[in-house]
N, CA, C and O atoms as a GROMACS GRO file, in nm:
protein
  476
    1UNK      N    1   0.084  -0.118   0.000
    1UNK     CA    2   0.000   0.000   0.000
    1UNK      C    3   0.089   0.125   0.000
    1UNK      O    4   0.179   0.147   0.081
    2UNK      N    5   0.058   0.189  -0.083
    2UNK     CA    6   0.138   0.336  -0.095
    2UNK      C    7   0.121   0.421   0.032
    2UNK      O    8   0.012   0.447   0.083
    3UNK      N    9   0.234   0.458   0.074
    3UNK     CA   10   0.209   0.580   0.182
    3UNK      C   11   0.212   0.492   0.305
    3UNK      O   12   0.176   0.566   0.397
    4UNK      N   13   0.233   0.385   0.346
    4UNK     CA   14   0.244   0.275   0.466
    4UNK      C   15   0.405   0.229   0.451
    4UNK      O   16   0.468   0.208   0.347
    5UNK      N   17   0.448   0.220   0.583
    5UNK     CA   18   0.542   0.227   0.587
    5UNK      C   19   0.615   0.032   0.540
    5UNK      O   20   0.545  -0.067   0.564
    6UNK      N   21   0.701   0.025   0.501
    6UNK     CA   22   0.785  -0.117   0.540
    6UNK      C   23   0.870  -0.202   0.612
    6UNK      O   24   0.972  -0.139   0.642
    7UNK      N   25   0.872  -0.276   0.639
    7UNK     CA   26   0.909  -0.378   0.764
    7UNK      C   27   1.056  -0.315   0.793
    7UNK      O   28   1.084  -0.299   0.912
    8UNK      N   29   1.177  -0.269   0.671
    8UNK     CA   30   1.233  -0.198   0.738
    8UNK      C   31   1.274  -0.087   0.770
    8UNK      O   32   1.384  -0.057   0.816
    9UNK      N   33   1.138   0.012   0.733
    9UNK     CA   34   1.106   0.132   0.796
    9UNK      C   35   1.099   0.137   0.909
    9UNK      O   36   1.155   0.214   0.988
   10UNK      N   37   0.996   0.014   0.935
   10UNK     CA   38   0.968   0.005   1.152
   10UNK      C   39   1.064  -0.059   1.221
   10UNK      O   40   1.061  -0.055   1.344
   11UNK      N   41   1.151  -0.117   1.163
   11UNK     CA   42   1.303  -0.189   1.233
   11UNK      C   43   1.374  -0.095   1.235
   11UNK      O   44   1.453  -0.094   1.329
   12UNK      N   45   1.379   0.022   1.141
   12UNK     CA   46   1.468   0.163   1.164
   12UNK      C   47   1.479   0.249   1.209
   12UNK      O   48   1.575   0.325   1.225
   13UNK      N   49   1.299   0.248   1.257
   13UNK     CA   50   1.233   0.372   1.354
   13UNK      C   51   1.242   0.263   1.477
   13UNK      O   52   1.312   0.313   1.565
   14UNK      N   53   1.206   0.160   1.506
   14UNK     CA   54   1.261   0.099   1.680
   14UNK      C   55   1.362   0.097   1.686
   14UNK      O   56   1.384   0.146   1.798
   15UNK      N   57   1.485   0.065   1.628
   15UNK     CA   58   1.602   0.083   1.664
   15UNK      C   59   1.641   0.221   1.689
   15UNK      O   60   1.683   0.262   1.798
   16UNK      N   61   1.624   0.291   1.584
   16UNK     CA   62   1.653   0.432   1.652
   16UNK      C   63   1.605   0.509   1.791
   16UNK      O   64   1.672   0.593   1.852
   17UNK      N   65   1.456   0.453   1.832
   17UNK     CA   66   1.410   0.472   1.948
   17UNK      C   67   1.466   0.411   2.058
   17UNK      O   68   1.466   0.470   2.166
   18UNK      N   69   1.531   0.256   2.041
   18UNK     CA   70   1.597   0.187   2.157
   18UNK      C   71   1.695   0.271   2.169
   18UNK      O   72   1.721   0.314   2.282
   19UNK      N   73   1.775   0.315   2.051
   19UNK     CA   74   1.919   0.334   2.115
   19UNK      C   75   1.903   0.505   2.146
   19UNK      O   76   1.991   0.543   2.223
   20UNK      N   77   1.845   0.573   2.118
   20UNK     CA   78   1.768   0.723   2.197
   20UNK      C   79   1.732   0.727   2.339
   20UNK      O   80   1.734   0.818   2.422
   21UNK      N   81   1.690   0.569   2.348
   21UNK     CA   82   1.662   0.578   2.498
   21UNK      C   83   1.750   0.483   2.582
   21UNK      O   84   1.726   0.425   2.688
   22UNK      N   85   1.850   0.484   2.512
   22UNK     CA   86   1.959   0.410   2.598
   22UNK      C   87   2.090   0.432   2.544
   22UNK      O   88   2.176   0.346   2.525
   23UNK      N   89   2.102   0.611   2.509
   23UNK     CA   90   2.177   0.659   2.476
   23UNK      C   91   2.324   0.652   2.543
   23UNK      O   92   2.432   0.689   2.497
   24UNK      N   93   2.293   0.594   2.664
   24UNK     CA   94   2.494   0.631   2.780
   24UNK      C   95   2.519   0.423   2.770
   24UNK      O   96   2.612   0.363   2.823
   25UNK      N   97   2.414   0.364   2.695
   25UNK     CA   98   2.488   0.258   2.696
   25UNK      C   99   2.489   0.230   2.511
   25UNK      O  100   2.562   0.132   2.492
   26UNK      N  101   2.451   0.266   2.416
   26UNK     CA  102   2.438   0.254   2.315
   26UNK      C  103   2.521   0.317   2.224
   26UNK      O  104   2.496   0.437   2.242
   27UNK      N  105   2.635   0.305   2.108
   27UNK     CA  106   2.736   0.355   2.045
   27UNK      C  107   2.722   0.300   1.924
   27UNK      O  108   2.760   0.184   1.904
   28UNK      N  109   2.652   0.394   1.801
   28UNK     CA  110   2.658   0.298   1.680
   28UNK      C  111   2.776   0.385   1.620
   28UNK      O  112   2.805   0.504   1.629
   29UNK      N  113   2.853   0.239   1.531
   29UNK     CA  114   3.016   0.291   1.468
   29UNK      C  115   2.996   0.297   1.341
   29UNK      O  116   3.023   0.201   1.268
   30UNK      N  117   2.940   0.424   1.289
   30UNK     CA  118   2.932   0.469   1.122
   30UNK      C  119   3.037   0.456   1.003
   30UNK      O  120   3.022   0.485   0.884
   31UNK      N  121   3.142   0.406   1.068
   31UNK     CA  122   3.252   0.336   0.952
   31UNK      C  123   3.200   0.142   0.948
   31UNK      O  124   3.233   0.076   0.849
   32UNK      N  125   3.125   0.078   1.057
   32UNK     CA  126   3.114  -0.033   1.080
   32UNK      C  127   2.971  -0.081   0.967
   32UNK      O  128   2.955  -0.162   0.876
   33UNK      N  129   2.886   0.022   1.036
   33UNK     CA  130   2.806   0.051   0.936
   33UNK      C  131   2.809   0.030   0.755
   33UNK      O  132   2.760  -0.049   0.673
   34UNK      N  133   2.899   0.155   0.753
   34UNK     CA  134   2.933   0.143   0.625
   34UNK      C  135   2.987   0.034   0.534
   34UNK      O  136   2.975   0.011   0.413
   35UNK      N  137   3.049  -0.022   0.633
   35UNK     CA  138   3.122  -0.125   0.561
   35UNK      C  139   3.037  -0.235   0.560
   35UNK      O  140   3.056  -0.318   0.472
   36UNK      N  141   2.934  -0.256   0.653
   36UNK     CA  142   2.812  -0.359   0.667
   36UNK      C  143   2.714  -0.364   0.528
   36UNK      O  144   2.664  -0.457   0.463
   37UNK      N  145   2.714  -0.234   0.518
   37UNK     CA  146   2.613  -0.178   0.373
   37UNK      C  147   2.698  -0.207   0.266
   37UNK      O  148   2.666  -0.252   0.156
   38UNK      N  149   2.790  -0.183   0.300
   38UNK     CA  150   2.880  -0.212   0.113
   38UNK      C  151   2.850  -0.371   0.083
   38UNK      O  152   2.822  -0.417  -0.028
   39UNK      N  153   2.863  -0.451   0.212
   39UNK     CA  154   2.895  -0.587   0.160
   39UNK      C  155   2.750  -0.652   0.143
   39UNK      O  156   2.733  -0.758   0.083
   40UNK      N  157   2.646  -0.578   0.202
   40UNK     CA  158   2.484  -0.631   0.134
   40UNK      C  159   2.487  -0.617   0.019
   40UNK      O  160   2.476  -0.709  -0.063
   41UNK      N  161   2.516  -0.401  -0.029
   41UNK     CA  162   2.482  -0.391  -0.154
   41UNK      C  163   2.577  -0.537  -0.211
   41UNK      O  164   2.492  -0.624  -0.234
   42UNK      N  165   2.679  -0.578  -0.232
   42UNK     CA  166   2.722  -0.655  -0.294
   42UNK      C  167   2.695  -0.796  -0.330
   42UNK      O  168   2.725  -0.856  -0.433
   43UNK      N  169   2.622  -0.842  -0.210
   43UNK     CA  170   2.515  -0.918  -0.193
   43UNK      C  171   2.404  -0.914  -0.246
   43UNK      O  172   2.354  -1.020  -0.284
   44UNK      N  173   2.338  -0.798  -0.263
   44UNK     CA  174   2.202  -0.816  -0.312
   44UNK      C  175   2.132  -0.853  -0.467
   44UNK      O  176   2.018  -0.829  -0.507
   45UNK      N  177   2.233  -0.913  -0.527
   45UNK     CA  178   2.220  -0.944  -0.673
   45UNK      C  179   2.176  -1.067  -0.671
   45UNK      O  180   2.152  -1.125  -0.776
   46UNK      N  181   2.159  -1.120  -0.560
   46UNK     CA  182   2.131  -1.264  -0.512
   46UNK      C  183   2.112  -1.298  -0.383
   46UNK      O  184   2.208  -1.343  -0.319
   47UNK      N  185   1.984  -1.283  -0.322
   47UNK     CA  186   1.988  -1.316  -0.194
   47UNK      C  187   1.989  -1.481  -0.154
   47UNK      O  188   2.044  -1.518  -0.050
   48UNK      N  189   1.934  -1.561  -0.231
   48UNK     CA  190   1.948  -1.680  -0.207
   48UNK      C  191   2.061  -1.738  -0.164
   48UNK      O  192   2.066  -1.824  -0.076
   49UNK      N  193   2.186  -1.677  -0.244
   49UNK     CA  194   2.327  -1.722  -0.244
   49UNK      C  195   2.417  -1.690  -0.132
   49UNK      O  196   2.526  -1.727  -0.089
   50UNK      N  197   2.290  -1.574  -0.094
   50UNK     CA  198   2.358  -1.532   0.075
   50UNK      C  199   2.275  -1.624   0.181
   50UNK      O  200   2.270  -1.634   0.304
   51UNK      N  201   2.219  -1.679   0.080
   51UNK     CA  202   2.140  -1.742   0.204
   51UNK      C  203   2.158  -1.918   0.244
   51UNK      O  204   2.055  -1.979   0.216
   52UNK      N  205   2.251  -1.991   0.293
   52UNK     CA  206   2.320  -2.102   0.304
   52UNK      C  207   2.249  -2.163   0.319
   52UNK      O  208   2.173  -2.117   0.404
   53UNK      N  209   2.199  -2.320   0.258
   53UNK     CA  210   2.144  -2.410   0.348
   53UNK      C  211   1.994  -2.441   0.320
   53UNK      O  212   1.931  -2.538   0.362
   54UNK      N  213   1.938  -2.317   0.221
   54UNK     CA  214   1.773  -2.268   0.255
   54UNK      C  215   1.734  -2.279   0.156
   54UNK      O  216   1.641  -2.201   0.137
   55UNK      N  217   1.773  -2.381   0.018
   55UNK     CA  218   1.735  -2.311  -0.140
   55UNK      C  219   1.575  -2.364  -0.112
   55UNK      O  220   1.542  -2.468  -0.057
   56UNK      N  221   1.473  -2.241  -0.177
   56UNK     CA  222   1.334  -2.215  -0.153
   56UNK      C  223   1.264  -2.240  -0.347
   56UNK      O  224   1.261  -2.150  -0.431
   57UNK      N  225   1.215  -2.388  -0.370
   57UNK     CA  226   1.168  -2.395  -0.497
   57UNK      C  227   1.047  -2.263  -0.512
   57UNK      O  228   0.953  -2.290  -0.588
   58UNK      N  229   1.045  -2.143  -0.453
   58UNK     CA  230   0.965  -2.045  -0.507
   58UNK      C  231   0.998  -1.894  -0.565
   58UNK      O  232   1.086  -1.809  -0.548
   59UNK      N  233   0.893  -1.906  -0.630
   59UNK     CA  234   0.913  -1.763  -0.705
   59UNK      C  235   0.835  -1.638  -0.614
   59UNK      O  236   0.714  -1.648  -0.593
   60UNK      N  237   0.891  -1.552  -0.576
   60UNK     CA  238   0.857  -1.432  -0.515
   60UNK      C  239   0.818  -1.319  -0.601
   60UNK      O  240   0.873  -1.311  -0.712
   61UNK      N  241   0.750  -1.248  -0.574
   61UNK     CA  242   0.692  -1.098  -0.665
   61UNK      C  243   0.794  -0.988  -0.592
   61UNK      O  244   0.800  -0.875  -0.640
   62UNK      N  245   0.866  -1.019  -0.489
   62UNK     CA  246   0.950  -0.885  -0.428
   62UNK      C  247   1.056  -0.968  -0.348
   62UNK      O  248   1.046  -1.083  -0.306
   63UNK      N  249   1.158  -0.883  -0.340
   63UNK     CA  250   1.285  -0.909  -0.258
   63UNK      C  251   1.197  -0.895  -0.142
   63UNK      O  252   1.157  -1.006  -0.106
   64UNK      N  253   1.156  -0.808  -0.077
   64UNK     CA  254   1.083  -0.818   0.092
   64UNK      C  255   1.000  -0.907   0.102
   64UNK      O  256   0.975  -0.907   0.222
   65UNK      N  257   0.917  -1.012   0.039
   65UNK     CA  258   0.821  -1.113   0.016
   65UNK      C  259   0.957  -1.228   0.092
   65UNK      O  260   0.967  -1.291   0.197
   66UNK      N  261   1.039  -1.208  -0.023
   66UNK     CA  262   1.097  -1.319   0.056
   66UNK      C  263   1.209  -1.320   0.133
   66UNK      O  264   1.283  -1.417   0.145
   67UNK      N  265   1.229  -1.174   0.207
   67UNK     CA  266   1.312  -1.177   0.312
   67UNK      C  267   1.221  -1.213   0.438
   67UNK      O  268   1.256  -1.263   0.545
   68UNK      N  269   1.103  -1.175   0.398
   68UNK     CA  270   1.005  -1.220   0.507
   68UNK      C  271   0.976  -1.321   0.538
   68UNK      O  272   0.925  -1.328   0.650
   69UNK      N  273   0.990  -1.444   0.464
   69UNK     CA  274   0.980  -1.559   0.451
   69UNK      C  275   1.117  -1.640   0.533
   69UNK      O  276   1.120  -1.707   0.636
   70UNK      N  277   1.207  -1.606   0.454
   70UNK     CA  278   1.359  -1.592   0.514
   70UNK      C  279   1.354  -1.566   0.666
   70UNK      O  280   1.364  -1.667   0.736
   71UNK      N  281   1.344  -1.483   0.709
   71UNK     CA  282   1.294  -1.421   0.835
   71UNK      C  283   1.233  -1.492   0.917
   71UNK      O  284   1.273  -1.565   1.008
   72UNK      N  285   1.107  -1.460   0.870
   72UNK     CA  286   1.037  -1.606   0.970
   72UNK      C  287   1.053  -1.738   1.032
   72UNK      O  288   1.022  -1.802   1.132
   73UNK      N  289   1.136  -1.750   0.893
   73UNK     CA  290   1.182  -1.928   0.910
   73UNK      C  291   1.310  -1.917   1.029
   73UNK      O  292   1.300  -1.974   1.138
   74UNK      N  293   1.446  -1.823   0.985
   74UNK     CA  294   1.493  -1.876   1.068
   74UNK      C  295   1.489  -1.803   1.244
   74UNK      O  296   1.560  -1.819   1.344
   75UNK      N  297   1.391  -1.739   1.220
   75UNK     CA  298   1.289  -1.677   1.369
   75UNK      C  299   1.241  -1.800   1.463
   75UNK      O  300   1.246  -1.798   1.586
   76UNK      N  301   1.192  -1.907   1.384
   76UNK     CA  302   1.095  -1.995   1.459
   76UNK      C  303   1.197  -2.099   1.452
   76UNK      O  304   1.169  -2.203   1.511
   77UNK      N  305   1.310  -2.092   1.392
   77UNK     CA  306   1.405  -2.241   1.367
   77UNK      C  307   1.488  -2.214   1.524
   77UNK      O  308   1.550  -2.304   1.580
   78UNK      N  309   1.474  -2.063   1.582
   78UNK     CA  310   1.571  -2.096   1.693
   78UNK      C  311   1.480  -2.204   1.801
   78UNK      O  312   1.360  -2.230   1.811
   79UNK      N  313   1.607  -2.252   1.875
   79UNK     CA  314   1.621  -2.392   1.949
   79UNK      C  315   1.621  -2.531   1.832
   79UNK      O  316   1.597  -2.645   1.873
   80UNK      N  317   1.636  -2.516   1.755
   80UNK     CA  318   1.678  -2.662   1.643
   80UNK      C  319   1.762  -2.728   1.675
   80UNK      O  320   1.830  -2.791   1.594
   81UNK      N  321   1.784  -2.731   1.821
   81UNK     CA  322   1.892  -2.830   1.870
   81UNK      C  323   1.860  -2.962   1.946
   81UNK      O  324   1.923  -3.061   1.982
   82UNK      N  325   1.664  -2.892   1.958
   82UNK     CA  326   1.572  -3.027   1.990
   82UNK      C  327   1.549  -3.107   1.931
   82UNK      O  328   1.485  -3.206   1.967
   83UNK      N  329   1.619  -3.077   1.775
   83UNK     CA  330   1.570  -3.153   1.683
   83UNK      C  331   1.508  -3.299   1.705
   83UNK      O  332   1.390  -3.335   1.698
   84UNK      N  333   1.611  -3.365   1.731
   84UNK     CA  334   1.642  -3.547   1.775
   84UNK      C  335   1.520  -3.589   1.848
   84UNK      O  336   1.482  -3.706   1.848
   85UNK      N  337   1.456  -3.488   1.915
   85UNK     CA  338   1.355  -3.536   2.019
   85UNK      C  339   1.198  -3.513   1.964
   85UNK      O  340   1.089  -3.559   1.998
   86UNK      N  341   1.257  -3.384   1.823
   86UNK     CA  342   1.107  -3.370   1.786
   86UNK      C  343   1.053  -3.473   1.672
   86UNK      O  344   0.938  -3.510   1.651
   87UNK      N  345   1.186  -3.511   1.599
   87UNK     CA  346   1.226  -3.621   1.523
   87UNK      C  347   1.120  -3.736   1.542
   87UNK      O  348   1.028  -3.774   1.469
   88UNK      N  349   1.173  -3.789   1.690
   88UNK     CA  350   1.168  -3.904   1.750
   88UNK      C  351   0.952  -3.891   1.740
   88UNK      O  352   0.886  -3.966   1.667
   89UNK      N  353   0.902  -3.801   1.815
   89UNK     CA  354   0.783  -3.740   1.848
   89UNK      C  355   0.720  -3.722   1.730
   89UNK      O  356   0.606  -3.757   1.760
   90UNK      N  357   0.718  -3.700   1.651
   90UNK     CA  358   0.649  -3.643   1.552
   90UNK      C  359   0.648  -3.775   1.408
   90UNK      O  360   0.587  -3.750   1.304
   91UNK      N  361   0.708  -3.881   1.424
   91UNK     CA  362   0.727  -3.995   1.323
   91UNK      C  363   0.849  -3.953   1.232
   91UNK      O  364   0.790  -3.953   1.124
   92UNK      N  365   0.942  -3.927   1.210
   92UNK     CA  366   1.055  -3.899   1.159
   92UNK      C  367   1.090  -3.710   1.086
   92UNK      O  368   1.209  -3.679   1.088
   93UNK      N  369   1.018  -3.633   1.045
   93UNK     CA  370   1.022  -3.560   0.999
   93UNK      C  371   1.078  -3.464   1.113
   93UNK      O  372   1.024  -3.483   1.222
   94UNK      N  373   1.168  -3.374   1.109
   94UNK     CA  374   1.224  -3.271   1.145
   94UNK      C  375   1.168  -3.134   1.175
   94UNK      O  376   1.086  -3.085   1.097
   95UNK      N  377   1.209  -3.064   1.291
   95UNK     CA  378   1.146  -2.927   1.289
   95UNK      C  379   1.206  -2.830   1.177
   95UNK      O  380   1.145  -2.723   1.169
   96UNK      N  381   1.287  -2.841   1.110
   96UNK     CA  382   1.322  -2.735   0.993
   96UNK      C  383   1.237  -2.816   0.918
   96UNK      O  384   1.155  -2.743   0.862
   97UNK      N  385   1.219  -2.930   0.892
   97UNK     CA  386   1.133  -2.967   0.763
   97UNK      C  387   0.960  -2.896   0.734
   97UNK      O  388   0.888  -2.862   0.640
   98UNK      N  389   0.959  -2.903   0.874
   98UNK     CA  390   0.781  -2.943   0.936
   98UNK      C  391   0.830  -2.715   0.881
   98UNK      O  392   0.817  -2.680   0.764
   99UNK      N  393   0.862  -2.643   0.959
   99UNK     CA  394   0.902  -2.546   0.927
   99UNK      C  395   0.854  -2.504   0.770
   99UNK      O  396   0.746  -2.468   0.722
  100UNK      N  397   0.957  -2.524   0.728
  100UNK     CA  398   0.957  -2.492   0.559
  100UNK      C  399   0.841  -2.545   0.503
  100UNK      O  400   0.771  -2.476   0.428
  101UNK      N  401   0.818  -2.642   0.527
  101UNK     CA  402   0.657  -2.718   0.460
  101UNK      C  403   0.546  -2.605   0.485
  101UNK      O  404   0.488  -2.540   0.398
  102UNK      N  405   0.528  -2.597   0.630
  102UNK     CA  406   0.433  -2.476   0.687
  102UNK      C  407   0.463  -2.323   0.624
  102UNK      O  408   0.365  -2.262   0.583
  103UNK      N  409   0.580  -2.268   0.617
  103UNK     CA  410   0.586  -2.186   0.556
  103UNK      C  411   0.555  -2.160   0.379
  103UNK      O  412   0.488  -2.074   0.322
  104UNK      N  413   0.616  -2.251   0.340
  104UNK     CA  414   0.579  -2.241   0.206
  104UNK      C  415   0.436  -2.262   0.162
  104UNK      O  416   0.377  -2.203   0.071
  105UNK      N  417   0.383  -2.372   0.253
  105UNK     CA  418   0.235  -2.321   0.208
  105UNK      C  419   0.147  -2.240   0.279
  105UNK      O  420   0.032  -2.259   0.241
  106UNK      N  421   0.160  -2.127   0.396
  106UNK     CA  422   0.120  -2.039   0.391
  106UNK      C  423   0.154  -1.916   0.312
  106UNK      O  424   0.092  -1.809   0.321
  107UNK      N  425   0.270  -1.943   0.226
  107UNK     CA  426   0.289  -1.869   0.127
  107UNK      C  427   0.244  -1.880  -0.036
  107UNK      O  428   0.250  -1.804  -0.133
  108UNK      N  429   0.214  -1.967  -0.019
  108UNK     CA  430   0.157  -2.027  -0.200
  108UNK      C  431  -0.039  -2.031  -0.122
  108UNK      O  432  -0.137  -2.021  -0.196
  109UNK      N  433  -0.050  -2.047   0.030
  109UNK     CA  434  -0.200  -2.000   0.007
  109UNK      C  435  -0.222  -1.866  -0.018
  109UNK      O  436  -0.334  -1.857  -0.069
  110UNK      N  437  -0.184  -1.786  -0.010
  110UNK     CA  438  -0.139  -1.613  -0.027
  110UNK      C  439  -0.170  -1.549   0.116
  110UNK      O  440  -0.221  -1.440   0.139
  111UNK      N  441  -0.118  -1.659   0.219
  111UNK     CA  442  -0.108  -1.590   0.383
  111UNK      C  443  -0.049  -1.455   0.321
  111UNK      O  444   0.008  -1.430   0.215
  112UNK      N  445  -0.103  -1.348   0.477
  112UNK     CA  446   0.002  -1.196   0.466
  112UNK      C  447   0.063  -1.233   0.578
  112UNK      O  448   0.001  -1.254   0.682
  113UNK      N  449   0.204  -1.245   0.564
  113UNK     CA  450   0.343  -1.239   0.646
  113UNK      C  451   0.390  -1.149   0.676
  113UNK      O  452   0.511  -1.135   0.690
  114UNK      N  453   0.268  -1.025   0.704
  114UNK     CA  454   0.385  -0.857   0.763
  114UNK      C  455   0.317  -0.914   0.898
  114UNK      O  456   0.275  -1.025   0.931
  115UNK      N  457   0.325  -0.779   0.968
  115UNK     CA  458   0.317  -0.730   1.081
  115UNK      C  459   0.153  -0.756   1.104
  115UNK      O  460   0.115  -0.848   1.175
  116UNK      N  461   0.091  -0.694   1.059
  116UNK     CA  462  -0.043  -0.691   1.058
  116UNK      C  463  -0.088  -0.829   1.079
  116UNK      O  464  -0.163  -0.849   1.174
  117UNK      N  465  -0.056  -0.920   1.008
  117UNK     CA  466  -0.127  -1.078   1.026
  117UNK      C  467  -0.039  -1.116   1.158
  117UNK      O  468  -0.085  -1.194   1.241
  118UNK      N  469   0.034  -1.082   1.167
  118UNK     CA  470   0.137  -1.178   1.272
  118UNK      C  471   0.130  -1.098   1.419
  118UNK      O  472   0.202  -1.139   1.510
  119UNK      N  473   0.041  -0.979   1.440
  119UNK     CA  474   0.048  -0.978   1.549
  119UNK      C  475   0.024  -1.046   1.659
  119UNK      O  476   0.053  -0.997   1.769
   0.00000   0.00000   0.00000
């Protein structure tokens, strides 16, 4: 929607508010920065390829479609160290599997993955 902001509009405006209000413990290093940004832009001709481990058989309409996707997944993948036990529980299939399955088809049902659905 035109004129609404994007996911990392509001990650840019909370961060800037955390570290405003926790200004005597907070120090961002604008050469660290910079050099953080050079090596995305350099990156961004391919996010997949930055992305290890995760190849996704789908086609996206936007780079933010599927950083969001990206995102999510490895949001809910932390603790994957239970794996073995969810393994065991669940009849062989894996929590990254069970993961990606769920994700991809709330993405091919045309779920909305911003903010708004996921509150």
């Amino acid at each position: 929607m035109p004129g609404t902001l994007n996911v990392l509009d509001l990650v840019h405006r909370s961060c800037a508010e955390v570290a405003g209000l926790h200004a005597e413990h907070v120090r961002i290093d604008g050469e660290a920065v910079s050099q953080l940004a050079a090596e995305l832009v350099a990156a961004a001709d391919d996010v997949r390829g930055a992305v290890r481990g995760l190849p996704l058989p789908i086609k996206f309409s936007s780079l933010e479609q599927e950083l969001t996707l990206l995102a999510l997944y490895h949001l809910l993948d932390f603790g994957s160290g239970y794996d073995k036990q969810l393994a065991r529980l669940s009849g062989g299939r894996d929590a990254r599997e069970t993961l990606l399955y769920g994700l991809i088809g709330l993405h091919l049902g045309g779920a909305r993955l911003d903010h708004h659905k996921l509150k």
